[in-house]
N, C-alpha and C positions, 0 to 999 in steps of 0.2 A: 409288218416286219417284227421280228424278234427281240426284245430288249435283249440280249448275250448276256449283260452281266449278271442279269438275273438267274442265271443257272451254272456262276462260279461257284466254284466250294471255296469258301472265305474261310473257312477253317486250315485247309492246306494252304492259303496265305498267310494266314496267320500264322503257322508254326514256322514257316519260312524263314520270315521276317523276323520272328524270335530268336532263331537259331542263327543266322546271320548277323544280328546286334551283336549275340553273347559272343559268338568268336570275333567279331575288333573288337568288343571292351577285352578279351584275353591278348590277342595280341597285342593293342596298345597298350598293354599292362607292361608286355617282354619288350617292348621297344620306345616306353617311354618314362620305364620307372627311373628309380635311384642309379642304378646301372648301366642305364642308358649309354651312358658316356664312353664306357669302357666298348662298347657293341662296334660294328663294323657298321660305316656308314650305310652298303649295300643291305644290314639289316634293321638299321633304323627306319629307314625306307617303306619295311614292308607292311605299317598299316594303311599306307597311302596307298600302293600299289591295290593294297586289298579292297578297298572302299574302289579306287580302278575299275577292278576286275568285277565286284559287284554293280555297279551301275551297267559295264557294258554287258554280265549276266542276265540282268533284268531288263534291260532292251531286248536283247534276243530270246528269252521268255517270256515276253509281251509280244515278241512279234508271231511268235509259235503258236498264240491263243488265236490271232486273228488270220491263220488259214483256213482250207476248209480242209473236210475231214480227209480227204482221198487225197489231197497232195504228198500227206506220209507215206499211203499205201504207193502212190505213183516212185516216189524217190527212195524207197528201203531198199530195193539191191542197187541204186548208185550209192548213196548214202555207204552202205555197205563196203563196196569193193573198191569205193573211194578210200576209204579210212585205213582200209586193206595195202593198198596203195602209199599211202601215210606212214603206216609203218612200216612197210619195206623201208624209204625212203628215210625213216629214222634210225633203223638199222645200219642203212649202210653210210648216210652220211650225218646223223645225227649230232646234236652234243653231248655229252656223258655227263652226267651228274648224279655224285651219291653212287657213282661205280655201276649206273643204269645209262643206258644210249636209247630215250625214251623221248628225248626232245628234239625238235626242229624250230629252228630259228627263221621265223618272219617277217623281214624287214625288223624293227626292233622289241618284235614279240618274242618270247619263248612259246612254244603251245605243245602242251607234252599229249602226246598224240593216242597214247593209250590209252587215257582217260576222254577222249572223244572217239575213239573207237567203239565204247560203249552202246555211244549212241546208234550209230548205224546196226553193232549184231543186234540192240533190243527191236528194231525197226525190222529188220528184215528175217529175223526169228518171227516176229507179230505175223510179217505179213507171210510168212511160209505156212505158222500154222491158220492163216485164214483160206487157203485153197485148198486144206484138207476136207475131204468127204467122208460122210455115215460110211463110203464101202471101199475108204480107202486103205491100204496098210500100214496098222501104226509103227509096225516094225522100221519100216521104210523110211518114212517122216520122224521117228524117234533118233534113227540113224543122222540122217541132213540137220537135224536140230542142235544135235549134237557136234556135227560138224560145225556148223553156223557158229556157233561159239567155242570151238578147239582150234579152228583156224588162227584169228587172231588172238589163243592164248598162246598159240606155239609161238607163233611172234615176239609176243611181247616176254613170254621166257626165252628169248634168244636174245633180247635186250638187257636179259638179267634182271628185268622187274619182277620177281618172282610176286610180292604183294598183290597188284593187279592184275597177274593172270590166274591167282587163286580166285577173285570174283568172278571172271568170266568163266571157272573151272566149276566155282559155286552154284551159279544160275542155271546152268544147266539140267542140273536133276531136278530143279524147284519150279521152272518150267516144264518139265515132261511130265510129274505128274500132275499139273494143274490142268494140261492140254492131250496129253496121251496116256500117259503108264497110271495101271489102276495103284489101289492103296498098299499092294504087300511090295509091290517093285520099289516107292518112293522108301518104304522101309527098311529095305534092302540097301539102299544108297544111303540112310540115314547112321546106319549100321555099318556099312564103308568106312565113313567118314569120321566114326566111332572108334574103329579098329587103327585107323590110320594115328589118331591123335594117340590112343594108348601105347604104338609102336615106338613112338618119341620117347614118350612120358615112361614106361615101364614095359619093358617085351615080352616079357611072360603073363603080364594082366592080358596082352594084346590078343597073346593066342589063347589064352585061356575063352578068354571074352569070344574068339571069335568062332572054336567049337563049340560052346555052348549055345550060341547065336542061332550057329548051321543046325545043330541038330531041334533046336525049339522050333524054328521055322520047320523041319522036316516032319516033325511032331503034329506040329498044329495045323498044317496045310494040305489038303491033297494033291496040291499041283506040286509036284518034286520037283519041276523046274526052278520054283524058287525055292528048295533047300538047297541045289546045285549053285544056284546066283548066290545064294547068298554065302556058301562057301566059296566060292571063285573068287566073289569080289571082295570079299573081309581080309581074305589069307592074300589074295596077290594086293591089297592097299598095304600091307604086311611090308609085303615082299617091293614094292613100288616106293616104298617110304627109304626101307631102307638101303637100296641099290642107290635112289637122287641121294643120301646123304652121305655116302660114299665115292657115287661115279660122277653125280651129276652137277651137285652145288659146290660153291667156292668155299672153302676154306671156311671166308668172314662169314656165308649166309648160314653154315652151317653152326658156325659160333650161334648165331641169332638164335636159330632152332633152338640148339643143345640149351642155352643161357637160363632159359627160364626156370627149369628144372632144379638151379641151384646158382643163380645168379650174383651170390657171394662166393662163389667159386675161387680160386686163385686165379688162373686161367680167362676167364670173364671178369674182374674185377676193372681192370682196365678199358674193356672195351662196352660190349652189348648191359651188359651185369650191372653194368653201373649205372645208365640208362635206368635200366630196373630198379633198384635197390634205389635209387635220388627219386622214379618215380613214383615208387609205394610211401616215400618217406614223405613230399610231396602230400600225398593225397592222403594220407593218417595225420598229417599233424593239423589238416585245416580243421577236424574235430565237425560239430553240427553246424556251424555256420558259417566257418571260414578265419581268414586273417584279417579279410576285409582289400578292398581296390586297390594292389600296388603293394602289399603289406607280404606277401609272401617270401619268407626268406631264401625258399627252393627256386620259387620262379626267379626272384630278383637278382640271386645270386648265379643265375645262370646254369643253374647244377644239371641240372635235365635237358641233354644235348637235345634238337630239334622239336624244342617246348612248345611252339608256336604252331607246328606241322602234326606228325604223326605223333605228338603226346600233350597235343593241348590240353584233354581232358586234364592232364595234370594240374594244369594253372587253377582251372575252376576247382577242383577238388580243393586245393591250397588256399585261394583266396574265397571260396566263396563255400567252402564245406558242404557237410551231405546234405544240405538243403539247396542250393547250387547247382550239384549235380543230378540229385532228383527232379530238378529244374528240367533240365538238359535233358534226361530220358526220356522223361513226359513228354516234350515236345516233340522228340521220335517217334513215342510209341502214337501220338496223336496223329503225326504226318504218318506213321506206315497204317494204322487202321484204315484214316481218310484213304488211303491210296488204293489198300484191298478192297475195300467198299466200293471206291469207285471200279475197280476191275467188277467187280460182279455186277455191278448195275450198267455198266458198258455193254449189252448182247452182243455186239460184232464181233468174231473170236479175235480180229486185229485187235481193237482197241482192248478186249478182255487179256490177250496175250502179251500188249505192250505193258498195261500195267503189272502182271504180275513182273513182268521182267526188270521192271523201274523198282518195284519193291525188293524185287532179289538183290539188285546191288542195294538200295538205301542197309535192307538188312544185314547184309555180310559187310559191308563195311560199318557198322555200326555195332553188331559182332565182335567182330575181329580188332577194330580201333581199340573200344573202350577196355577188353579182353586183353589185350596185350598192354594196357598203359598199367593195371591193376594185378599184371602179374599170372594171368590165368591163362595165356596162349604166347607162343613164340614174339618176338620181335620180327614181322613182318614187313612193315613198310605201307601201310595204308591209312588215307587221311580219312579225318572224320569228317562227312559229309557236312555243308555249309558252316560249318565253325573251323576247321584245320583252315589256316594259310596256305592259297595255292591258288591261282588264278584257274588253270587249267577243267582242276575238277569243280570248282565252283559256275562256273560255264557250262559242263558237259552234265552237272546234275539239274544245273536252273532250268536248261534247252528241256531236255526230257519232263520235269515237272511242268512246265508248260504245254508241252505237248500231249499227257494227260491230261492235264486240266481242259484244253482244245476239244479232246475225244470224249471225254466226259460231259463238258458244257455242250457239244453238239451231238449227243450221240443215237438223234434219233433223226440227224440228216446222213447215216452211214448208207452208202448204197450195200444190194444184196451181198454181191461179188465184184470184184476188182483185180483182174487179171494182171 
């Protein structure tokens, strides 16, 4: 028989567990300093809940290591149109929090259900692209794949999460071309997503940027179909951008967007601006090493609404300086390498396809968090992976790293095919 743990990656445990310490030493920072007092009992509370929600994480990330490998493949479209199910069901009779109807009350759980939704499209994306064949149509499979993950984003933008239906918006193109679309298409969506950010930022850089785009790609390629792609999709991200911040987003999400741009605005000063403008202050004044545990005058004094959640980084930047948060990075970039590594040493395209999809979210929300705390992308709404305060997503990312770590530690009892 097998020793198992002898073919764990103790490395992606270890940066786990790293990242997990440093976010309760930042919360208990916001919930147990000098200010404490002044806090809301319900948030004094939350390093406890988070040590909670970590223990029961880690139960069900140990119990995910000791299945076998095809249990995933057998349950990825329950898993799936389960969760599917979940958020309908949060929709319509959900709780609303933060101006989102994203949670569902469980007996005396919250469990915000977008953030376990994850889990099943990464599962049932894996296991769609494992029944692809050499003569099969990528077209076709590129199509379902993409459905598989627009489904529950449309959901969850009908909840008004708009944050977390940009990751499952994200994953998308970074799974097709790992598993279908050769290298000028992923570029092509690269350069989308380029156009689209400029459109906010500046409109005439946007279109400038995006005829020159179309005609380099027409230039340098023989296939004119993608200088066509790559006009359609530059100029309509253009055009897509700015119709939702007109027809589609609220008012406040649109402040969010707009805010960053000029965050001492008159206009944003009071609201998203300020967020900004207490979080860059924050994070400059901790200098190279910080204030030190509790010392932060930004954290302590409360200044940077939802410190603990979507702008922890802030804390460590304040308390612990740029040697803190190059802390924090490293321990990212060590957990995403471990994870692509293990996707490529995975042969089964399931487990090679689940990994890349577990990296796709770690990356965009990792992206996107630290990105918006530092002023370089909108105010979004997305937690940073095992250090942000949040039961939910500390659950729905432990479940999946375990379940890697399972395909990976077994991934030479993967049967052929699994129908």
């Amino acid at each position: 028989m097998r020793i198992w743990y002898r073919n764990l990656d103790y490395f992606t445990i270890f940066a786990w567990m790293a990242l997990v310490m440093i976010g309760l030493v930042a919360i208990y920072s916001t919930t147990n300093g000098p200010s404490a007092e002044y806090l809301l009992e319900s948030v004094r509370q939350n390093f406890w809940r988070q040590s909670a929600w970590i223990v029961i994480s880690l139960g069900a990330g140990m119990t995910c290591l000791f299945l076998p490998v095809h249990f995933f493949q057998r349950i990825a479209w329950v898993a799936y149109f389960g969760t599917l199910i979940l958020l309908v069901l949060a929709l319509l009779f959900g709780r609303e929090i933060n101006g989102a109807r994203s949670w569902l009350q469980i007996g005396g759980l919250t469990l915000q259900v977008s953030e376990v939704a994850k889990v099943g499209a990464v599962l049932a994306g894996a296991q769609l692209i494992s029944t692809m064949r050499p003569n099969s149509s990528r077209a076709k499979y590129a199509m379902l794949l993409f459905g598989v993950f627009l489904i529950p984003m449309a959901l969850i933008l009908l909840q008004n999460d708009a944050g977390t239906a940009l990751v499952f918006f994200a994953i998308a193109p970074i799974a097709l071309f790992w598993s279908i679309w050769p290298t000028g298409m992923f570029i092509v969506m690269v350069a989308t997503g380029i156009a689209g950010y400029f459109s906010i930022v500046h409109l005439p850089t946007a279109i400038v940027f995006s005829v020159l785009f179309t005609l380099a790609v027409l230039w340098q390629t023989r296939e004119r179909v993608y200088g066509v792609m790559a006009g359609v999709f530059s100029f309509g991200a253009i055009g897509a951008v700015l119709f939702a911040l007109n027809r589609v987003f609220r008012p406040h999400q649109v402040a969010r967007i707009l805010s960053f741009t000029n965050p001492g605005a008159e206009e944003f000063r009071s609201g998203v601006g300020f967020q900004l403008v207490q979080s860059k202050a924050a994070i400059g004044s901790g200098g190279l090493a910080g204030k030190g545990f509790m010392e932060g005058t930004q954290t302590q004094g409360a200044y940077v609404p939802e410190q603990s959640t979507d702008f922890v980084f802030s804390i460590i930047g304040e308390e612990w300086g740029f040697i803190g948060s190059m802390v924090v990075i490293a321990m990212f970039a060590l957990l995403l390498i471990r994870v692509i590594q293990m996707g490529i040493q995975i042969k089964h395209p399931f487990g090679s396809m689940a990994a890349v999809g577990i990296a796709a979210i770690y990356l965009v929300h990792v992206f996107v968090n630290i990105g918006t705390v530092v002023g370089l992308l909108p105010v979004i709404g997305i937690p940073l992976p095992f250090v942000s305060y949040g039961g939910s997503a500390m659950l729905a990312n432990t479940v999946l790293l375990g379940i890697l770590l399972n395909l990976h530690m077994r991934r030479d009892d993967f049967p052929i095919y699994v129908y």
